[in-house]
N, C-alpha and C positions, 0 to 999 in steps of 0.2 A: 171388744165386740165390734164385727164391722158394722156399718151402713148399710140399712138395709137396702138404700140404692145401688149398691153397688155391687158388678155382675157375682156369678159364683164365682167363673172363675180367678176373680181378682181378692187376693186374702189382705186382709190387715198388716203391713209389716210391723216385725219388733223395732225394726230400724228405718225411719223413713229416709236414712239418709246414703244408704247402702247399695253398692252397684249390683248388678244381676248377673253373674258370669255369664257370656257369652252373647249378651246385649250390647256392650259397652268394649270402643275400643279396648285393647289389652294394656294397652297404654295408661288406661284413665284409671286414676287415683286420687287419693284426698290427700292435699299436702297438711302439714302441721298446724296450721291455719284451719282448717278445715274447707280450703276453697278446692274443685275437683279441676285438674291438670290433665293437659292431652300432650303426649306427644314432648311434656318435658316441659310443656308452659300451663301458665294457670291462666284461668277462662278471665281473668279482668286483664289480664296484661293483651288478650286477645280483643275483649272489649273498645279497653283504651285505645290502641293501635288503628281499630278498623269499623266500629260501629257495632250498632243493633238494629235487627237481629245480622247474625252471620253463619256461615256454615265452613266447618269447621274438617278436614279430609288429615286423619293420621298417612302419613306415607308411608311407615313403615309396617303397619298393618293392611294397606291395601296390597303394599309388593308381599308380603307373607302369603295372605291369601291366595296373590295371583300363582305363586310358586306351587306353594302346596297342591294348590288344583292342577295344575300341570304337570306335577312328579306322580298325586296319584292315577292320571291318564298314562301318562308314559309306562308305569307300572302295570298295571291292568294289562293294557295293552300289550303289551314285551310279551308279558305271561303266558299271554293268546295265541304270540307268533304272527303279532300285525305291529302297525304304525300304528298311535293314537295323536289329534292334532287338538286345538285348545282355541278358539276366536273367542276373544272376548265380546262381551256385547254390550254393541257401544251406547245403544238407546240408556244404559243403567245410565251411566253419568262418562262422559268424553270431554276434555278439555285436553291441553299442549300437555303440560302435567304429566298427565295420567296415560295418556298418548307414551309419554318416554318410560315409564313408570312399568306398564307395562308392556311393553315390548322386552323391556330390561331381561323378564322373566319369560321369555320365549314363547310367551302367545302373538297370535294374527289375531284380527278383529273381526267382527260381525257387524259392517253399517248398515242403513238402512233407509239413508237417505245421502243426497249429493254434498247435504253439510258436512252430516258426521265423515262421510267418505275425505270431504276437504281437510279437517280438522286433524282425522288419523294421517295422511298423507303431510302435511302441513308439520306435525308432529313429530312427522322423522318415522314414519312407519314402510316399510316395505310393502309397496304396491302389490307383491305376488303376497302378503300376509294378509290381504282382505280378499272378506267375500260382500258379494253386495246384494244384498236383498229388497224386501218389499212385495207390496202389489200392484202398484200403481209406479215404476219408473217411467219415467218423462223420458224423450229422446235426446235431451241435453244430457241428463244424468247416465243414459248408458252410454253416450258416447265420450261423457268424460272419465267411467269408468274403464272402457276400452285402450280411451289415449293413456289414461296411467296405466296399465298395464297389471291388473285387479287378477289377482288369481283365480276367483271365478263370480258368478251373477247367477244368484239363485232363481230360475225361472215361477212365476208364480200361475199363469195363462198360456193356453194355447197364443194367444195373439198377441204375446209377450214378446213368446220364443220368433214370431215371424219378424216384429219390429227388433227385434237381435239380429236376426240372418239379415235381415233387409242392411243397417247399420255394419255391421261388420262386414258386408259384403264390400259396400260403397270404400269404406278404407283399407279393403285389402287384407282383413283379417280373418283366424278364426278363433271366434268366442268360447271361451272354458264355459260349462252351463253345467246346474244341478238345476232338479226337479224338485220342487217342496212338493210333499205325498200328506194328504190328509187322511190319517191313519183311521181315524174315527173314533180315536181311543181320547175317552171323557176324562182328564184330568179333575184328581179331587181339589177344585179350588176358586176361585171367585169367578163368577161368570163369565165378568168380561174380561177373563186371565185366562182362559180355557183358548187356545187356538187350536185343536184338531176336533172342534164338534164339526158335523156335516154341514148345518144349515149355519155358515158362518165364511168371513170373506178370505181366509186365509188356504190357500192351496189346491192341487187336486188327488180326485178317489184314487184306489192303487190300477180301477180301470183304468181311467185318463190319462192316468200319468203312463201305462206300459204304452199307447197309441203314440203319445207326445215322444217319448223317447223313440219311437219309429221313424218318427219325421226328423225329430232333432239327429238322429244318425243318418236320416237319406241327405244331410244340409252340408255343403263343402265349407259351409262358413261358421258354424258349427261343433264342436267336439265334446260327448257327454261326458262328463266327468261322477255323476253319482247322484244318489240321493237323499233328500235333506226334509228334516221332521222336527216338528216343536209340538209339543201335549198341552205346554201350559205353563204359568208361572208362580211361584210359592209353592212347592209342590214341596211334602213330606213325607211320602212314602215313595217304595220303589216300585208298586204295580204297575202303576201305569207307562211307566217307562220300560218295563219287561214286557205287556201285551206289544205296545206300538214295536219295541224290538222284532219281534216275532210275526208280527205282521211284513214287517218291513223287509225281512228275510225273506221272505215268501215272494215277495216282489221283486226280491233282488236276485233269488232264482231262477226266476221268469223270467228277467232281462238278459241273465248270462249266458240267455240259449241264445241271442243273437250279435253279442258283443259284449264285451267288457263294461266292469263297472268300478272305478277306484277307490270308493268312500262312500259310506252313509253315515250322514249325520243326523246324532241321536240327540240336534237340542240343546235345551239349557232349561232353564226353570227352577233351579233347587232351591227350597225354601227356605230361610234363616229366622231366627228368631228374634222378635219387637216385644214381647213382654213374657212375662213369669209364665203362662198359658201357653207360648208354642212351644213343641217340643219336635223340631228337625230327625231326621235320622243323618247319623253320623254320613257325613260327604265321603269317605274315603270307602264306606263301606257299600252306599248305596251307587258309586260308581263301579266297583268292584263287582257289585251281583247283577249289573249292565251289561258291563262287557261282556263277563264271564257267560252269562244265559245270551246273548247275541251268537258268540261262541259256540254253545253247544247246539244252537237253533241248527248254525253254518254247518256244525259236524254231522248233524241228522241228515240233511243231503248230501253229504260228500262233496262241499263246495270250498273253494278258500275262501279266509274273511279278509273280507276287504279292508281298507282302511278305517278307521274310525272316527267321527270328529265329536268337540261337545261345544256348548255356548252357552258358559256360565257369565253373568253379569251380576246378579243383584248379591249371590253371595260373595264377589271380588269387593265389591264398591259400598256394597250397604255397611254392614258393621264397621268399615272404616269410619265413616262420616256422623259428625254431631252437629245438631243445629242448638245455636247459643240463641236464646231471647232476654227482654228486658221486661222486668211485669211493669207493668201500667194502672191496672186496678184491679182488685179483688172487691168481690160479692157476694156474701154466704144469700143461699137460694130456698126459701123453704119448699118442697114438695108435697103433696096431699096423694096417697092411694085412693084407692077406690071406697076401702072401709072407714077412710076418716083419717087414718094415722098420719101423722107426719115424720119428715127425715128432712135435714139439710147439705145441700150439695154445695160448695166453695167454689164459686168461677173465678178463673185466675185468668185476666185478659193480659197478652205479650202484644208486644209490634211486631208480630207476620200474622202471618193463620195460609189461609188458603193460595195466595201466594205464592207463596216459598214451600209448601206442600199441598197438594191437591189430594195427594193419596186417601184420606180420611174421607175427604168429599166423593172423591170418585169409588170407591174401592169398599166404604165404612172401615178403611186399616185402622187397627191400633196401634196406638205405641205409647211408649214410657215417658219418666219424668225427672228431674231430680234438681235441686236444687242446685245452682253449681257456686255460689260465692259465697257461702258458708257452710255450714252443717246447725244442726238446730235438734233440743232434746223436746220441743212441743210434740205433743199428742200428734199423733199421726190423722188426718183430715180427708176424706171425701173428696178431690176436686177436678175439675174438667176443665182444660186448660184450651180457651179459646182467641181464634186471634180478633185482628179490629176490622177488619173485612163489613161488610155491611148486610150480611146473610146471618140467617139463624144455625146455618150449616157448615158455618166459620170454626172448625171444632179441631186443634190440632193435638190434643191426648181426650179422646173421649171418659175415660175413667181414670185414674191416678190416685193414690196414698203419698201425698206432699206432707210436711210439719206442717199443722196448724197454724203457725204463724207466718207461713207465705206473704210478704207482702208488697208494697211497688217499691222498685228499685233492686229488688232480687231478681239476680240474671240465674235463668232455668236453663237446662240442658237437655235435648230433646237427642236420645243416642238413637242409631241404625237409618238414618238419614243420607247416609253417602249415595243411596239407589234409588231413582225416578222422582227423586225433589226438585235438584238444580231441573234435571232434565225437565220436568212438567211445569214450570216455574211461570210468572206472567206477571203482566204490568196491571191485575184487578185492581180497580178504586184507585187506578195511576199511582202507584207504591211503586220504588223501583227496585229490581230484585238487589238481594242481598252479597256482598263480598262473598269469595269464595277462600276459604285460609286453607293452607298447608302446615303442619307442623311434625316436627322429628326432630332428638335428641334435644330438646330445651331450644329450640328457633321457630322462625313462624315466616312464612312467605306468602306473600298475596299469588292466590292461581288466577283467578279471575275479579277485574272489576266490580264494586259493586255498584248501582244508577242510582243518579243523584235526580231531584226533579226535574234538575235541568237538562238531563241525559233525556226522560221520557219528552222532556217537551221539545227535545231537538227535533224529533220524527213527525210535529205536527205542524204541515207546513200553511197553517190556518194564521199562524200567528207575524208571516214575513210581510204579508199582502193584507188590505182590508177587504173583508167577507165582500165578496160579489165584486170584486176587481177583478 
């Protein structure tokens, strides 16, 4: 019988100890021991090696991902009688890594700031393989996009596009530019994941945007190269990515009466699944009924279709990545409803929490759970898996079915983590963020540092001087 705390959609397992297809690297298995293995090493020999907590990036499952998403573009595409292109998106998770990792796999990137852009470039990436986005680029940031020679710079404002012309003018160039088009189209998904609602700071209407391409084509410094659309992120169905299609055609019509148009890009956002409850639609298919209805939007006017581009991120990076913790202290919690009854909830506190994931805090994301240095045949347990943070909002598995006997010194596994953890990552209650591990065929490689106290207190320069010298 479950808990009556515990939501509908989370069921009782028969086996608390059991992966969830399509949650969990492909990689991850339970060795003969019973401890779970990534990538061909087991989670204490990644422990021993590197600390707790740690996060933990399969390579061989991020390069799968990245391929696969790029064969079924290239395929769709071919089908249609266009080019389809692939930018990965770097806000998911960017490091050198992952930088080589995939480029391997013949995507360009999506940055979105002068780090990330540093970082892919630093990386070994092909400067014409990014596009550079945002809303707010600085004048450093476009002009060091310019100097590397960035294949294009998504405009976000009219008074973007001027500081571009202004900038490219002074060094003698002219700037590759797309349009980001706020489509209006309401993706079904967390509020602040939604970037094509109107009253919001991302882009302009498909009026503003035909005016701005008038100007950006009267610009000698200038050259438009297309236009560029995001709905939203998590996203699980394909309507909304079929309306903004069709919108976007419409707009792309209406440009061709005065000039050419090489590409629209149709985004990223596709949603992946963190527990037993989400259910994605198949990726191959919902890029397939993209193209394909872009496609026949283009054939209703008798236009060609342009090129096509996508900017998948969380589905490349997330399922790759498991975050490792170490429990610290469990607390069975009793609760009282309203009529009286009671139920008890298991708090299972690790060394991160909001830290090393924000997502739950920011977002209320869920995700899963699992024991990773045993297996265990106790009664499956209630528990909510919180970090030591010093907030009541410290919650890094809001609901979970753990063994009842969870207890400190059990290192947990926290799967679907490879996407906007590192990246949202912070120094709260001055914890310093966690190692970053790579693993493939039985080996382990450090990608990133993890910070030690003495790393955080290098940056405070309070302590070289006496206060008030």
């Amino acid at each position: 019988m479950s808990n009556p705390l515990s939501p509908s959609w989370l069921s009782k397992p028969d086996d608390a100890n059991a992966l969830r297809e399509g949650v969990w690297p492909g990689s991850a298995v339970r060795n003969t021991e019973g401890e779970l293995v990534f990538g061909g090493v087991p989670a204490s020999e990644l422990i021993s090696a590197y600390g707790s907590p740690a996060y933990v990036v399969d390579q061989e499952e991020l390069e799968l991902r990245a391929k696969h998403f790029h064969n079924i573009v290239t395929r769709a595409c071919e089908r249609n009688a266009t080019v389809g292109h692939v930018y990965y998106a770097s806000k998911a998770l960017i490091t050198g890594h992952v930088v080589q990792w995939v480029s391997g796999q013949g995507l360009g990137f999506d940055v979105a700031s002068g780090g990330e852009m540093a970082i892919a470039l630093a990386g070994g990436a092909p400067a014409s393989s990014l596009e550079f986005q945002g809303n707010n680029k600085s004048e450093s940031e476009i002009t060091a996009a310019l100097e590397a020679g960035v294949g294009c710079i998504v405009i976000d404002a009219p008074i973007e596009a001027e500081r571009i012309d202004s900038i490219a003018g002074s060094m003698g160039m002219v700037a590759p530019v797309m349009v980001r088009v706020n489509t209006g189209v309401h993706a079904d998904t967390h509020e602040y994941l939604a970037t094509a609602r109107e009253d919001q700071k991302f882009g302009l209407s498909p009026a503003e945007t035909a005016k701005l391409v008038a100007v950006i084509r009267g610009s000698k410094n200038l050259h438009f190269e297309g236009l560029h659309s995001h709905i939203g992120s998590q996203i699980f169905q394909v309507e909304g990515f079929l309306e903004a299609g069709t919108r976007l055609i419409a707009l792309y019509r209406e440009l061709l009466e005065d000039g050419p148009v090489a590409t629209i890009n149709l985004g990223g956002g596709f949603g992946i699944a963190y527990t037993e409850a989400d259910d994605p639609m198949e990726l191959g298919a919902m890029v397939d009924q993209i193209v394909d209805h872009v496609a026949f939007e283009a054939s209703k006017y008798g236009i060609p279709l342009p090129a096509l581009a996508f900017e998948p991120g969380r589905v490349i990076a997330g399922p790759a990545g498991v975050t490792l913790y170490s429990v610290g202290v469990t607390k069975p919690v009793v609760v009282h409803d309203d009529q009286g009854s009671e139920a008890t909830r298991l708090y299972v506190s690790v060394d991160g929490g909001m830290s090393d994931n924000a997502r739950p805090a920011l977002y209320h994301a869920s995700y899963s759970a699992r024991i990773a240095s045993r297996e265990s045949e106790a009664e499956p347990a209630l528990v909510r898996v919180v970090g030591k943070h010093c907030e009541s909002g410290d919650i890094v598995v809001s609901e979970e079915y753990l063994p009842g006997d969870v207890a400190p010194g059990d290192v947990l596994a926290v799967p679907t983590t490879g996407a906007y953890c590192y990246s949202l990552s912070s120094n709260y209650n001055a914890l310093g963020r966690p190692p970053m591990i790579g693993v493939r065929d039985g080996r382990h490689f450090l990608m990133v540092a993890g910070e030690s106290i003495d790393d955080v207190l290098a940056r405070d320069q309070g302590f070289s001087v006496k206060a008030g010298s």
